[in-house]
C-alpha positions as CSV (number, residue, x, y, z in Angstrom):
1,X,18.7,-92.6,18.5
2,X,19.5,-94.6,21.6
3,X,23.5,-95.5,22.2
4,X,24.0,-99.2,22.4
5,X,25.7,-99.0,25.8
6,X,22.3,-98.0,27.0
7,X,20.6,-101.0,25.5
8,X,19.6,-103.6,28.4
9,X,21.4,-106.1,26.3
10,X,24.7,-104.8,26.5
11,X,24.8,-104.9,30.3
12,X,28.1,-106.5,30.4
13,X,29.7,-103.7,28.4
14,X,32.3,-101.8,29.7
15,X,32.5,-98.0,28.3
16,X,35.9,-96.9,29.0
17,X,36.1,-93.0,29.1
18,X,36.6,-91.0,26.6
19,X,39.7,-88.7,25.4
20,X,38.9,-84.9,25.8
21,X,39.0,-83.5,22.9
22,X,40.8,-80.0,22.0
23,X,39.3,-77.1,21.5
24,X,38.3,-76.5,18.1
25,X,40.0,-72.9,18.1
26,X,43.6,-72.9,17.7
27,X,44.8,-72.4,20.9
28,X,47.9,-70.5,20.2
29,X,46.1,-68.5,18.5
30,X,46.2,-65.2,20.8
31,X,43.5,-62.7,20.2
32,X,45.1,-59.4,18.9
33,X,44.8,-56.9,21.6
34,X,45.0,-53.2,20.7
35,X,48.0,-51.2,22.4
36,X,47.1,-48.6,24.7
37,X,48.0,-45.5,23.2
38,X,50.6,-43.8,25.4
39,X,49.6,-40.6,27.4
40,X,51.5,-37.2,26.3
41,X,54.2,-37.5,29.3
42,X,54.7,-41.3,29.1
43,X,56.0,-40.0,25.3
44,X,57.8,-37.2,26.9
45,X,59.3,-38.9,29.6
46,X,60.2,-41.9,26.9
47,X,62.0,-39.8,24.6
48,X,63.7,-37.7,26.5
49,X,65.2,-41.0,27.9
50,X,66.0,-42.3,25.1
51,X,63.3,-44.8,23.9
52,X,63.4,-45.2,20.4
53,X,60.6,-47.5,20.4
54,X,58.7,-44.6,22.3
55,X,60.2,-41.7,19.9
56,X,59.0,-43.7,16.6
57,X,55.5,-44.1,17.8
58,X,55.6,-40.4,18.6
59,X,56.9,-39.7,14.5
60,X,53.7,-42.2,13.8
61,X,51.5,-39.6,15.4
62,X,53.2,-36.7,13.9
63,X,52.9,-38.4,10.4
64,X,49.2,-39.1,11.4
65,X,46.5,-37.1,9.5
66,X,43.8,-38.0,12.2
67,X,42.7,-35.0,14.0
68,X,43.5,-36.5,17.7
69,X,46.5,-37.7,16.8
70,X,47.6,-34.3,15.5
71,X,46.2,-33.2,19.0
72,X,48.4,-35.6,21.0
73,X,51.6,-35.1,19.1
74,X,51.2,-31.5,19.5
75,X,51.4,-31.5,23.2
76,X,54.3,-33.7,22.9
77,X,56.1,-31.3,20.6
78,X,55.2,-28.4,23.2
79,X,56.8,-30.4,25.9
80,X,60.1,-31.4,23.9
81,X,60.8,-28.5,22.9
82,X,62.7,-27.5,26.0
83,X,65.4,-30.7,24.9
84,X,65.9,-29.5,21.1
85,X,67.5,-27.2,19.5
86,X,70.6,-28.5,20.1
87,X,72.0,-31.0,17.1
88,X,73.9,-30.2,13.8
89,X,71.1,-30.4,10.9
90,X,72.7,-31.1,7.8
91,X,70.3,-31.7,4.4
92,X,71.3,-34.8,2.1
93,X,70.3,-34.4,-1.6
94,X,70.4,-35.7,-5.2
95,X,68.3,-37.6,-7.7
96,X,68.2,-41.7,-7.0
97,X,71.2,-43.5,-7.7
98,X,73.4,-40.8,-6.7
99,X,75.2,-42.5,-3.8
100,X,73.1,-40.1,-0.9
101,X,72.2,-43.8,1.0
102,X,76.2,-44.8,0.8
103,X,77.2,-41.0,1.4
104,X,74.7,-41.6,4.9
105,X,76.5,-44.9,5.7
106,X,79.5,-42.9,5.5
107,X,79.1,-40.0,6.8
108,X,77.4,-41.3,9.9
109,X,79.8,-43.9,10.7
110,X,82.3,-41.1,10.8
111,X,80.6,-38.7,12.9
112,X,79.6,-41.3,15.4
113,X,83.2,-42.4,16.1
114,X,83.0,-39.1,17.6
115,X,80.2,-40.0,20.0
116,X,77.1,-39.0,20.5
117,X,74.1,-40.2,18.3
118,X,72.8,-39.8,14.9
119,X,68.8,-39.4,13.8
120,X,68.7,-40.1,10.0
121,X,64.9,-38.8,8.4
122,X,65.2,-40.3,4.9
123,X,62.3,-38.6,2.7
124,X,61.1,-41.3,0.1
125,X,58.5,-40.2,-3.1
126,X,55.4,-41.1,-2.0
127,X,53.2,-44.0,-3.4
128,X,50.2,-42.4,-5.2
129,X,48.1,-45.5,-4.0
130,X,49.4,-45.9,-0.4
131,X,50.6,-42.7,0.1
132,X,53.5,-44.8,2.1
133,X,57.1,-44.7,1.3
134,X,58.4,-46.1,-1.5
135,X,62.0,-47.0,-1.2
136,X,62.2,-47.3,2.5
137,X,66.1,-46.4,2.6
138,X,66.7,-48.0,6.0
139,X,67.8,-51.2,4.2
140,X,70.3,-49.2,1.6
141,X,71.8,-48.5,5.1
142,X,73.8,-51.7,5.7
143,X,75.9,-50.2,8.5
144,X,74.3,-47.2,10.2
145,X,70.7,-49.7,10.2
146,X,72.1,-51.5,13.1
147,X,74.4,-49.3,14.9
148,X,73.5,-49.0,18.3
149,X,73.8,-44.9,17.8
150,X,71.5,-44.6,15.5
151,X,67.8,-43.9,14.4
152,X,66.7,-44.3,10.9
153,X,63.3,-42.9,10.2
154,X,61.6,-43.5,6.2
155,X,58.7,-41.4,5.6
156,X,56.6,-40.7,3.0
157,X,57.0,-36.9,1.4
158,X,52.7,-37.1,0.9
159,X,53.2,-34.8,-2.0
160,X,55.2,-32.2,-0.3
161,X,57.2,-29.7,-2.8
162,X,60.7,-30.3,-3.6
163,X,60.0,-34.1,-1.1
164,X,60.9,-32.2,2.1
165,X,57.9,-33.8,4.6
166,X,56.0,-31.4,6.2
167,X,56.4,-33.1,9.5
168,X,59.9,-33.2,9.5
169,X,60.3,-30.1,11.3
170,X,57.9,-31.7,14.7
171,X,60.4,-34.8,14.0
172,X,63.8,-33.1,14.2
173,X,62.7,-32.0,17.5
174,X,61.6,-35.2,18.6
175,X,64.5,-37.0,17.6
176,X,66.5,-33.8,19.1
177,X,65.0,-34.2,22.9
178,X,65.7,-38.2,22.4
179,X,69.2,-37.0,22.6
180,X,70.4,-37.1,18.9
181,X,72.7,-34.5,18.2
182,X,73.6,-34.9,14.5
183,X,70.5,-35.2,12.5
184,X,70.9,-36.0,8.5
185,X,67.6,-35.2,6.4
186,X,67.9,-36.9,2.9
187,X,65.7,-36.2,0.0
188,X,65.1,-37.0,-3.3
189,X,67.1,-33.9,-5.9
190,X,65.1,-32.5,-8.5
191,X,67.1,-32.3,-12.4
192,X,69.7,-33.9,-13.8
193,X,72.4,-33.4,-11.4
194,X,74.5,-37.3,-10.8
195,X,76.1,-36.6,-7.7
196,X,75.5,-36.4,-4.0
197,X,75.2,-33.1,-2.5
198,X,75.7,-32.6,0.9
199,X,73.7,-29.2,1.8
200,X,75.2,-27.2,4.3
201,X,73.2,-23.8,4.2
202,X,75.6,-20.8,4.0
203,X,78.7,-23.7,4.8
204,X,79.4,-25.5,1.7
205,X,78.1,-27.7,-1.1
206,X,80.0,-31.2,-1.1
207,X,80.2,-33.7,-4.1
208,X,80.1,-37.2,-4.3
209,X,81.7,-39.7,-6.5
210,X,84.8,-37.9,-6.9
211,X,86.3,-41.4,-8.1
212,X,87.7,-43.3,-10.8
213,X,86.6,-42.2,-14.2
214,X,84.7,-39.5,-12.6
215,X,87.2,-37.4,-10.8
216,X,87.5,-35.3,-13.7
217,X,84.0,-34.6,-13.8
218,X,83.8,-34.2,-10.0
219,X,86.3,-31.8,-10.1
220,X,84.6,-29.7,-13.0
221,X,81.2,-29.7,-11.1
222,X,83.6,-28.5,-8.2
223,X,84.9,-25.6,-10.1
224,X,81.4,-24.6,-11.7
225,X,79.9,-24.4,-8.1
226,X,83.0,-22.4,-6.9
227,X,82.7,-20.3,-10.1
228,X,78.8,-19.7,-9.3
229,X,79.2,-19.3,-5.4
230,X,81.5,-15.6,-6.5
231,X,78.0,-14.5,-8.4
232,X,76.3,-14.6,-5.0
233,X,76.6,-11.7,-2.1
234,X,78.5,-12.9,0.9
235,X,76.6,-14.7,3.4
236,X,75.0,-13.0,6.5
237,X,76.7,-15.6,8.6
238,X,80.0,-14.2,7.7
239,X,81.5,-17.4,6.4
240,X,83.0,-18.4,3.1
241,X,81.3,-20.8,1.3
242,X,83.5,-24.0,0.1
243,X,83.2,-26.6,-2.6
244,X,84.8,-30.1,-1.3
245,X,84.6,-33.3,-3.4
246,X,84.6,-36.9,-1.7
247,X,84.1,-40.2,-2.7
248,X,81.6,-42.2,-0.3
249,X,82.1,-45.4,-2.0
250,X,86.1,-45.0,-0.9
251,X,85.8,-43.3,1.4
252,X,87.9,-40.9,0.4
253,X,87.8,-37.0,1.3
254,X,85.4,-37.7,4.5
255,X,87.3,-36.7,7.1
256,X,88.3,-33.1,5.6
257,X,84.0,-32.5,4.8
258,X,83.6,-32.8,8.5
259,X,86.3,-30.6,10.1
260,X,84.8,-28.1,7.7
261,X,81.0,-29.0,9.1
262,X,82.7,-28.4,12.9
263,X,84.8,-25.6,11.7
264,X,81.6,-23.5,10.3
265,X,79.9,-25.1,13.8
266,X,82.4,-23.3,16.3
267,X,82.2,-20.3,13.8
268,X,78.6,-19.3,13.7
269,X,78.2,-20.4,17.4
270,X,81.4,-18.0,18.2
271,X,79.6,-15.2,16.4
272,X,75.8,-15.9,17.4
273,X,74.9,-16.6,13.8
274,X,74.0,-20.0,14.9
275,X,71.7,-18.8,17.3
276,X,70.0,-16.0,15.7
277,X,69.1,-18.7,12.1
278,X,67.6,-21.3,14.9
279,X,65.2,-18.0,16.0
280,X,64.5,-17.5,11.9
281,X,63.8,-21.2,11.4
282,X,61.3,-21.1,14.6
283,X,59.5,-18.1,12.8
284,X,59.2,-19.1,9.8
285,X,57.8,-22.5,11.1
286,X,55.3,-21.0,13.1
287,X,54.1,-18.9,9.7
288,X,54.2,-22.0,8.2
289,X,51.9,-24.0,10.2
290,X,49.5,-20.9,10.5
291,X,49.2,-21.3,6.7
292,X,48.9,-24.9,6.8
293,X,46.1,-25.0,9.3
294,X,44.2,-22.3,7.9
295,X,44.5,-24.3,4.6
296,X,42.9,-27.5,5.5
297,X,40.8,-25.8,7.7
298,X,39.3,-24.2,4.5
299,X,39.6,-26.7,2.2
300,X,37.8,-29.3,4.9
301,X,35.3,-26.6,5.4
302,X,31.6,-28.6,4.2
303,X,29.9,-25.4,2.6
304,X,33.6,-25.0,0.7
305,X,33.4,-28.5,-0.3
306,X,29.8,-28.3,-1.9
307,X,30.6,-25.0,-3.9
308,X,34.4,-25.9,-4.7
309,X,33.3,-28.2,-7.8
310,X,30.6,-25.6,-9.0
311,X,33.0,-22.8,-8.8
312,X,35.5,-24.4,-10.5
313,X,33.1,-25.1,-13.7
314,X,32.0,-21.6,-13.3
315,X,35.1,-20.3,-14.0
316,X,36.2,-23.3,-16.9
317,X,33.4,-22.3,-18.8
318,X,34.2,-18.5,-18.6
319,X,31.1,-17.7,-16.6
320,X,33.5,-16.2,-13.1
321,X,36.5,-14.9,-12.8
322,X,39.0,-16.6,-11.2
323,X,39.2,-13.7,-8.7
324,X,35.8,-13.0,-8.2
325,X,35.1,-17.1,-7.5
326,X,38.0,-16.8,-4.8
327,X,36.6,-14.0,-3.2
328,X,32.8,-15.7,-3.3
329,X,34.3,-19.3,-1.8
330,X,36.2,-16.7,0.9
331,X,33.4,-14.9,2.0
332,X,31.3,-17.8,2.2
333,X,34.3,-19.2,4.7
334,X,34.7,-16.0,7.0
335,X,30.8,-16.1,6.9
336,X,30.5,-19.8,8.3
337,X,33.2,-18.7,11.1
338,X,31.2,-16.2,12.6
């Protein structure tokens, strides 16, 4: 159809101009770029200068399960590994609502009036549908979560026995080459235990809530642990083993855990225990990865995955031995290798 202003009859008509009109897309709507992934020394030369943003997108590709992320994170490990080694590792443990994330707040408040700068790898359960951490302890750490000192990494323990993450070996050195030289791993405790224990391998055990109408108990738990540490053969690190009790929630007893942790420190540095358990820790690692990679690499195998199910029936219904159906789904492996 014709406009009227076109018409010969509306000669005298004067069309004034129109507004321009806006785009119909939201213009501050910015298209979502994806982030270049970082090359193996820009995440070297990031953490070892400090860049937490840079260090927690390395732990991302640690965590990773994809097979060139695995690759990158790798070579980055390879090329920290000159930084780390370094840092006073000390194990947090015991069941939920045992005061570990208020022993943390505590504990690493303390240590960093000291100086230096605290990594803090809390191990959450994992979700059985996300696979992603479930409590996310950074937020039950009011103080330490915005200390300029300090890193606090939640990860998801993905199934891993007793909720130690696999990766948090690869992370510790990370976190180590970024410059952090106390480094607190917290898991989730197995049994019925109620208190905090502070796990300080061949140093001490240390007991939390030693307050109120639990100092009794505290002290009784104390005793039992002292009681049970005389049943065990002294350690090779020549050290004896102490029982302390504390109250994170007071605050009470802090100070005394952590001459302790600095006394054993200068001790099995003095002697070249300290030394000679960093060695055993780097052996047993690399065993440990050797296993792990073998592993998937047999249980990603595609002939393994066809005859896994089959095998496994075979075997239910009494038809194979366990053994013999082992050996078959090995050979068949080694076979597909050569």
């Amino acid at each position: 159809m014709e406009h009227p202003e076109n018409n010969e009859a509306y000669k005298g008509l004067v069309v004034n101009a129109g507004i321009e009109q806006p785009s119909s897309v939201n213009p501050y709507l910015k298209r979502k770029v994806k982030k270049r992934q970082l090359s193996v020394s820009e995440f070297v030369e990031g953490i070892v200068k400090g860049d937490v943003t840079i260090l927690s997108q390395a732990v991302t590709l640690v965590e990773s399960v994809r097979p060139e992320h695995q690759a990158t994170a790798q070579e980055v490990i390879e090329k920290c590994l000159p930084y780390s080694g370094n840092s006073i590792r000390v194990g947090i443990s015991g069941v939920p609502g045992a005061g570990k994330s208020t022993s943390i707040d505590v504990f690493g408040l303390h240590v960093l009036e000291k100086g230096g700068k605290l990594a803090v790898l809390a191990i959450d359960p994992s979700s059985e549908r996300s696979k992603g951490s479930i409590l996310g302890d950074k937020t039950r750490m009011e103080q330490l979560s915005v200390h300029p000192k300090s890193f606090i990494r939640p990860s998801p323990s993905a199934g891993s026995l007793g909720g130690v993450a696999r990766k948090t070996r690869e992370t510790i050195i990370l976190c180590e080459a970024a410059g952090f030289d106390k480094i607190f791993v917290e898991t989730v405790g197995v049994g019925p235990v109620s208190y905090t224990h502070l796990t300080l391998p061949t140093n001490g055990i240390v007991i939390n809530k030693a307050d109120g109408s639990n100092i009794d108990k505290a002290k009784l738990a104390a005793a039992q642990f002292r009681n049970a540490l005389h049943l065990f053969p002294a350690p090779d690190s020549g050290w004896t083993p102490r029982v302390l009790t504390y109250s994170g929630f007071y605050n009470l007893g802090v100070k005394e855990i952590w001459d302790m942790v600095y006394e054993y420190i200068d001790f099995v540095k003095g002697n070249g225990y300290f030394e000679y358990r960093r060695n055993e820790q780097s052996k047993y690692w690399m065993y440990e990865s050797i296993n792990e990679q073998l592993r998937d690499s047999f249980y990603h195998n595609a002939k393994i995955e066809s005859m896994l199910q089959e095998k496994e029936q075979q075997v239910l219904r009494g038809n194979l031995t366990s053994f013999v159906a082992a050996k078959s789904l090995l050979d068949t492996y080694f076979e597909d290798l050569k």
